[in-house]
C-alpha positions, 0 to 999 in steps of 0.5 A, spaced: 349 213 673 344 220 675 338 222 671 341 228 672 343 231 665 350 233 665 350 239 660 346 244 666 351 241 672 356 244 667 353 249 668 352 250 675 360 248 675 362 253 670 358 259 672 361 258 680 368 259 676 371 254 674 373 254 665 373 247 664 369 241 667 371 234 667 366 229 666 367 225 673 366 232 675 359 233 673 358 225 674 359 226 681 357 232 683 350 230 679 350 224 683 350 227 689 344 233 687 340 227 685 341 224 692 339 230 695 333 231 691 331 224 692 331 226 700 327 232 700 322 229 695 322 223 701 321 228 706 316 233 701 312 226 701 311 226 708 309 233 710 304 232 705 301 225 707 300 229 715 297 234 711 292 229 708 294 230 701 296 226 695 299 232 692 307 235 693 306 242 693 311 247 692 310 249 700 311 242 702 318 242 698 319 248 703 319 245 709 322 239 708 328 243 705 328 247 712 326 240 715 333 236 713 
């Protein structure tokens, strides 16, 4: 089960067209939001360790995105 909140990911499936929304939809595409996000938060880590800081900043998140 994500962390991610399936009302918001409902959401993001309505406003790309779609009138209704089963709870296996949401789960799954939840699911692999969280995955994605826990990679670049991973490689945020890192980018942020080679610059000597502690703090993730909203740069670092940038270029872990490019990055992967």
């Amino acid at each position: 089960m994500s962390e991610i909140p399936k009302a918001p990911v409902a959401r993001i499936i309505k406003e790309s067209g779609a009138e209704r929304v089963s709870d296996d939809a949401k789960e799954e595409l939840a699911a692999y939001l969280e995955e994605v996000a826990r990679e670049v938060a991973a490689e945020a880590n890192r980018v942020a360790k080679v610059a000597k800081r502690k703090t993730v900043k909203a740069d670092d998140i940038k270029l872990a995105i490019k990055n992967l």
